[in-house]
N, C-alpha and C positions, 0 to 999 in steps of 0.2 A: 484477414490481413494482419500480420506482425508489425505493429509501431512500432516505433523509437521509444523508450523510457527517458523519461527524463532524470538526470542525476541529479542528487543535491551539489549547492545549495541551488536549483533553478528556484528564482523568485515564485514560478507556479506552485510550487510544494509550499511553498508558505500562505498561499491564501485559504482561504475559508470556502469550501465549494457550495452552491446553489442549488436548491429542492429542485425536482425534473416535476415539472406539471404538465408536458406533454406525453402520454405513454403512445400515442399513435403515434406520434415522429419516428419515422423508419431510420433517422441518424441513430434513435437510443437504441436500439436493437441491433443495430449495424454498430455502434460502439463496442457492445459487452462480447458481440462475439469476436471483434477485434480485440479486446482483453483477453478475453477467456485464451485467442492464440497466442498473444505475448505473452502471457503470463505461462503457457505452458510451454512454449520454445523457447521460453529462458529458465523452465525449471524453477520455476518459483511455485511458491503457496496461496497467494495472494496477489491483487493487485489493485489500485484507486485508479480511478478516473484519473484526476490531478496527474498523475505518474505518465500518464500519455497523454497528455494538454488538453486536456477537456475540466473546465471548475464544476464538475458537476458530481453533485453524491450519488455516486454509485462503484459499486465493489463487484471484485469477483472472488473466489476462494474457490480453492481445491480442497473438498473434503473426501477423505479416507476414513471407508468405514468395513473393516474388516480387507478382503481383497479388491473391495468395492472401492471404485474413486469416480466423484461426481463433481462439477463446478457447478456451486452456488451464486446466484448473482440476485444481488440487492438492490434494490437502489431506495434513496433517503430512508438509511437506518440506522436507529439509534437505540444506544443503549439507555434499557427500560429500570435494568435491576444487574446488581453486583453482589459478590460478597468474597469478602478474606481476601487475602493476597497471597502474592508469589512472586519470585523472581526467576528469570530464565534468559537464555541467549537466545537472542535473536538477529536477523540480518534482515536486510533488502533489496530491492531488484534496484529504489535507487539510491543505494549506498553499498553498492557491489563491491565483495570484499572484506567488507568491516563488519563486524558482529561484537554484539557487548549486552550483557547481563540487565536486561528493565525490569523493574517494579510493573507489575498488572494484577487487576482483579484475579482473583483462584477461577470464579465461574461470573457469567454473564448471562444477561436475555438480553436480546435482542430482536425490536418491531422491526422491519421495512416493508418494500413491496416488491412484487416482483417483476418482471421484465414487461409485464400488462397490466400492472397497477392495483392486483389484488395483492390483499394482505398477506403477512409472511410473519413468523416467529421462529426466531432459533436460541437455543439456549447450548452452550459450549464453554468446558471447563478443559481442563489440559491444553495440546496445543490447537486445536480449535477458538476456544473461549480466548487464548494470547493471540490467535490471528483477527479474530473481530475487533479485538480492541486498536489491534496495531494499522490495523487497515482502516476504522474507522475513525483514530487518528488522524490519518493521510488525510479525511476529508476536514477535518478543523484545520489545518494547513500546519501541520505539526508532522514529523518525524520521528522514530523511535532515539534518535541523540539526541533531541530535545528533553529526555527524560535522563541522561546520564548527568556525570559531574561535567563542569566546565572545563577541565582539565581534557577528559574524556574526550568531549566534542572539540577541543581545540584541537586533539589528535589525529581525531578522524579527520577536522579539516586539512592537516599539515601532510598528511597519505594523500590525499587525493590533489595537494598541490604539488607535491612531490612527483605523483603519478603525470600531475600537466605537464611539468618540465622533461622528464624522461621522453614524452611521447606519449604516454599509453593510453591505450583507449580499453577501460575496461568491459565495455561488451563487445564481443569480437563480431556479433550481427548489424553492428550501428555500422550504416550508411556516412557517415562522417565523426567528425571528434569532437567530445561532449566539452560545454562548456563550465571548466572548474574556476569560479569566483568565491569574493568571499563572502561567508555566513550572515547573514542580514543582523545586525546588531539588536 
């Protein structure tokens, strides 16, 4: 099933998500694959939990590996080890629209588990290694604007209250009109 994404600023995107200590709950498994669909019928790379109202750590990722593309799904994973940095554009499913230049690690590893509780390590440098960090983000209750200037994210706020007033609903598959408030202080 395709959820609703949630846009910023929803208060959900800002909290902090909670370890999954049941891997038999037929919800978690019924979750990722509702991820795994929104995230692909909205043409995204990535997606958190948080992003479709669940506080719970766990991701999904479209990885591309030659003509090959596979979704990854993690749950409670964290970054073990980094190095260097880089900066690059990046966007999100909820921040539809807006894209701006973040600071991230060059390469990452990263532990979790997987969808049955056995261990997992991934390690990704390029855009891979920038999608774990940004997704893994999502679950500290943090956004990729929360890494720009304040200027920056004042910006993006002032587009997407721009976009309330107009009318517009920037995902054209949302079942109703997202709610545009302001930025948690």
């Amino acid at each position: 099933m395709v959820r609703e994404i949630l846009i910023w600023p929803d208060t959900l995107l800002a909290r902090k998500c909670e370890a999954v200590t049941d891997f038999a709950d037929p919800v978690l498994k019924q979750l990722l694959q509702d991820m795994e669909a929104t995230m692909l019928a909205n043409k995204g790379a990535g997606l958190a939990a948080n992003q479709v109202g669940f506080a719970l750590r766990a991701v999904v990722l479209l990885v591309k590996e030659g003509a090959t593309r596979r979704v990854l799904k993690l749950v409670n994973p964290r970054i073990v080890e980094s190095k260097g940095l880089s900066r690059g554009r990046e966007g999100c499913l909820s921040l539809p629209g807006y894209f701006d230049d973040v600071p991230r690690a060059r390469w990452v590893r990263v532990e979790a588990q997987d969808e049955d509780g056995g261990a997992l390590t991934v390690e990704g440098d390029g855009f891979l290694g920038r999608a774990l960090q940004h997704e893994l983000e999502h679950l500290e209750g943090r956004v990729f604007v929360d890494n720009v200037s304040p200027l920056k994210r004042t910006q993006a706020f002032n587009k997407f209250q721009k976009a309330k007033k107009r009318g517009l609903r920037y995902r054209a598959d949302s079942p109703q009109p997202q709610d545009f408030t302001a930025p948690p202080a």
